[in-house]
Backbone as a ProteinNet text record, in pm:
[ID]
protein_1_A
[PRIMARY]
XXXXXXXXXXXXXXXXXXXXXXXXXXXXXXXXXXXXXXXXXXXXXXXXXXXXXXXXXXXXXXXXXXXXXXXXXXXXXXXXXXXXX
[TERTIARY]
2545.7	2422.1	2314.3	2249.1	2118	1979.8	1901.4	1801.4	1707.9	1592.5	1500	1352.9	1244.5	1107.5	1031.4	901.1	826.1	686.3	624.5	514.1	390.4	274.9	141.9	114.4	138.3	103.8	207.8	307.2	410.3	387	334.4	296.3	193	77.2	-26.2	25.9	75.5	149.6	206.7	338.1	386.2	276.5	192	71.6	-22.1	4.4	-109.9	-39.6	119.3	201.7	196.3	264.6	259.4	354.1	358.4	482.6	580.8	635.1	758.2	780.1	716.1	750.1	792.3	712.6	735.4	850.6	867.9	1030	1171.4	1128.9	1243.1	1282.1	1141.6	1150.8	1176.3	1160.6	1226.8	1385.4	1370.1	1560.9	1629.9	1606.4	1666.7	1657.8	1539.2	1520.5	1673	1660.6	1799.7	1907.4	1933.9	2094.6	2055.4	2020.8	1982.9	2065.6	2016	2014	2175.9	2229.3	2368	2512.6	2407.4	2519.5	2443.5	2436.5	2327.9	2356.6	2514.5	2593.1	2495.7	2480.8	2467	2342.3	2255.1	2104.2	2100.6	2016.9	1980	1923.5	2029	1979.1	2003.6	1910	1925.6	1813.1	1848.7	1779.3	1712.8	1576.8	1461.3	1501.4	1536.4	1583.2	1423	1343.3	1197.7	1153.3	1195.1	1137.2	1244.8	1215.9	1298.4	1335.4	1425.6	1473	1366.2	1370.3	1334.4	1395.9	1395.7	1521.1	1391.9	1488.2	1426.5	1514.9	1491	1562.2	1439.2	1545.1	1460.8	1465.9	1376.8	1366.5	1278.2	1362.7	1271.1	1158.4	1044.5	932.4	870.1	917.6	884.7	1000.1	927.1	1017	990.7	1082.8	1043.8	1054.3	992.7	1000.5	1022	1123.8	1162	1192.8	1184.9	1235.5	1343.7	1460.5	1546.8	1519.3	1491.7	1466.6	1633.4	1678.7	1813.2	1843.8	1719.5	1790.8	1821.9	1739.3	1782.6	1806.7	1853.8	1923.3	1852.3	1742	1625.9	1556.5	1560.7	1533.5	1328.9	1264.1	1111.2	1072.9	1044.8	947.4	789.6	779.3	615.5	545.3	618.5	529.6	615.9	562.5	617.2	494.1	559.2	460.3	567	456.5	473.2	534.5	628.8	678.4	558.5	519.5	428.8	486.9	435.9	429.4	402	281.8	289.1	354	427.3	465	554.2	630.2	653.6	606.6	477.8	405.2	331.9
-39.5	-109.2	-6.1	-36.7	55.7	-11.8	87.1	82.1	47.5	-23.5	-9.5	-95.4	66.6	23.8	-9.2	-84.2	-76.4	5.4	66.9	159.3	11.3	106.8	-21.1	-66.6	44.8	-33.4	-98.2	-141.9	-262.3	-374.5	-368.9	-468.9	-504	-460.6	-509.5	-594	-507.4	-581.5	-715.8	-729.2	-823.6	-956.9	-934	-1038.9	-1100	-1018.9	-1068.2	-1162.8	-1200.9	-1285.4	-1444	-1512.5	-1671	-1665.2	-1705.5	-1733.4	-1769.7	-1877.5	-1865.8	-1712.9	-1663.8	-1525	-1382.7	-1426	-1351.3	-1378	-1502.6	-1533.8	-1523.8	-1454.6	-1454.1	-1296.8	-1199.5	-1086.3	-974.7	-1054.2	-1036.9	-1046.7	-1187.9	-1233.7	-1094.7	-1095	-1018.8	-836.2	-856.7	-658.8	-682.8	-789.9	-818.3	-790.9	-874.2	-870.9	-742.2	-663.5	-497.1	-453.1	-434	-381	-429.5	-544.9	-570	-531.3	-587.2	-510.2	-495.3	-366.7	-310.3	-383.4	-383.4	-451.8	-597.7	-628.2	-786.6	-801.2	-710.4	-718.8	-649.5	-671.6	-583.8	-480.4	-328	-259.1	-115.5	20.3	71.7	201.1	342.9	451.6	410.5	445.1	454.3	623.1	640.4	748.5	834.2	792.7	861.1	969.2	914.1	923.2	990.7	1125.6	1177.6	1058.3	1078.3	1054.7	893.5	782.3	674.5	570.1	441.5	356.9	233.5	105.1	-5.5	-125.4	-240.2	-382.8	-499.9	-522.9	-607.6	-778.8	-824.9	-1001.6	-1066.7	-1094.6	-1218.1	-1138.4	-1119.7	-1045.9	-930.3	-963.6	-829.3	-732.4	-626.8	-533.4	-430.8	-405.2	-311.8	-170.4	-120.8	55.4	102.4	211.4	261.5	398.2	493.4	629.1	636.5	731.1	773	844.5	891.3	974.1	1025.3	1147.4	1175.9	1219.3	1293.1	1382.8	1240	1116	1026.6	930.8	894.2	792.7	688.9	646.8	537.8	478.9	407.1	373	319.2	372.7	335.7	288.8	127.8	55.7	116.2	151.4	232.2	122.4	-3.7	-104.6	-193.6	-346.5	-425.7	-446.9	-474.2	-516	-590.4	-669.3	-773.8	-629.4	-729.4	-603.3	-674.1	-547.9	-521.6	-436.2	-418.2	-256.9	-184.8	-184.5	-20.6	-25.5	-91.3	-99.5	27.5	112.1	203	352.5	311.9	444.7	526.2
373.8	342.2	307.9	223.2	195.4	216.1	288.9	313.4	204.9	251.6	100.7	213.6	189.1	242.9	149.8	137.7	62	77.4	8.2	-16.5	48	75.2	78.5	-66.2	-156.6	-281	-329.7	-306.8	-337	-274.5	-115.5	-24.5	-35.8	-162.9	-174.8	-338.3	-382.6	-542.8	-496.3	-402.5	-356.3	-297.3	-254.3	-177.8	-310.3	-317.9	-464	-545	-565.5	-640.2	-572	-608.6	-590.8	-506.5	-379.3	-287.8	-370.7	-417.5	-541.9	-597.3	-651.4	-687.2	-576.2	-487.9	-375.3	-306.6	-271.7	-241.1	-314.9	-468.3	-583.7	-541.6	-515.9	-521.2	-380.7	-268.1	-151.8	-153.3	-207.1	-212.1	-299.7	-425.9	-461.6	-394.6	-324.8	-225.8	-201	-78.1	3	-32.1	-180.6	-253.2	-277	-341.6	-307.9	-224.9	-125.7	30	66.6	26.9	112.9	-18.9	-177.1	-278.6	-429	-446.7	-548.2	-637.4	-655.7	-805.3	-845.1	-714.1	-733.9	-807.9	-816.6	-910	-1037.1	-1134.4	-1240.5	-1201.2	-1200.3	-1133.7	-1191.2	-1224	-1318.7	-1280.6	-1364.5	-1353	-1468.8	-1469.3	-1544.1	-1642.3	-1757	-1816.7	-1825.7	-1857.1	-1863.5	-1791.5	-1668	-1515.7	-1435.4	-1399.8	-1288.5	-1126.7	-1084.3	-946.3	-929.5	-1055.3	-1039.3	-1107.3	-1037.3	-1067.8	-1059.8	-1104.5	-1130.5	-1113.8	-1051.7	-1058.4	-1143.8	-1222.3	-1334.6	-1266.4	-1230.6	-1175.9	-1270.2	-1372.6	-1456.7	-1538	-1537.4	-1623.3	-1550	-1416.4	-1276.2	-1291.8	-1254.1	-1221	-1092.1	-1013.5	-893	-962.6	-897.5	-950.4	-752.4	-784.6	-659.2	-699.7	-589.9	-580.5	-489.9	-508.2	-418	-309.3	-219	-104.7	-99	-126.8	-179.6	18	67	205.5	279.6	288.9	385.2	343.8	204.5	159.9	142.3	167.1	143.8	16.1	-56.4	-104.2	-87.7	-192.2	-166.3	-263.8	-281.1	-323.8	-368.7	-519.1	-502.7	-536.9	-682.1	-754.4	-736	-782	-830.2	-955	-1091.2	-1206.9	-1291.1	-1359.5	-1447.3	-1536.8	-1632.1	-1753.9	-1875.8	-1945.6	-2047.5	-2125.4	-2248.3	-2282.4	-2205.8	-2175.3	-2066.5	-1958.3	-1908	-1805.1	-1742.2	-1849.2	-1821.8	-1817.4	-1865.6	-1883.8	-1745.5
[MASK]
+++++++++++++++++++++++++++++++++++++++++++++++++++++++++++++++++++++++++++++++++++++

C-alpha cells in the first residue's frame, strides 16, 4: 500500500471544492493508495520527481519523497492551460 499525505495547500485547494467534488477526489486518493493502476496516473515529463492523477477536469499534482516512499499532495487544480506551468 502506498502512502499519500496532503500539503496545507491541497487541504485548502480540496475545501474550497463542492462536496461532490471533494468526495470524487478523496475516493480516487484512496484507489491510489490501495492500487495506483486503478487511477489515471502518470509522471508529469516537464517537471522533475512530479507525478499527477487526472479526475475529470482536476488534477492532483504530487511529489515522490524517494528516501520514505510517500507520496505528497502539493495542489489540486482545475486543468487550464496554465495549469501546468
Amino acid at each position: 500500500m502506498i502512502t499519500v499525505i496532503l500539503s496545507d495547500t491541497a487541504k485548502k485547494n480540496l475545501s474550497k471544492l463542492d462536496k461532490k467534488t471533494q468526495k470524487i477526489i478523496r475516493t480516487t486518493l484512496k484507489k491510489f493508495r490501495d492500487n495506483p493502476g486503478s487511477v489515471d496516473f502518470g509522471k508529469i515529463s516537464s517537471r522533475k520527481n512530479e507525478w499527477k492523477i487526472k479526475v475529470g477536469v482536476w488534477r492532483i499534482f504530487m511529489e515522490l519523497d524517494k528516501t520514505t516512499k510517500i507520496y505528497i499532495v502539493n495542489e489540486i487544480k482545475r486543468r487550464r492551460e496554465d495549469t501546468y506551468d
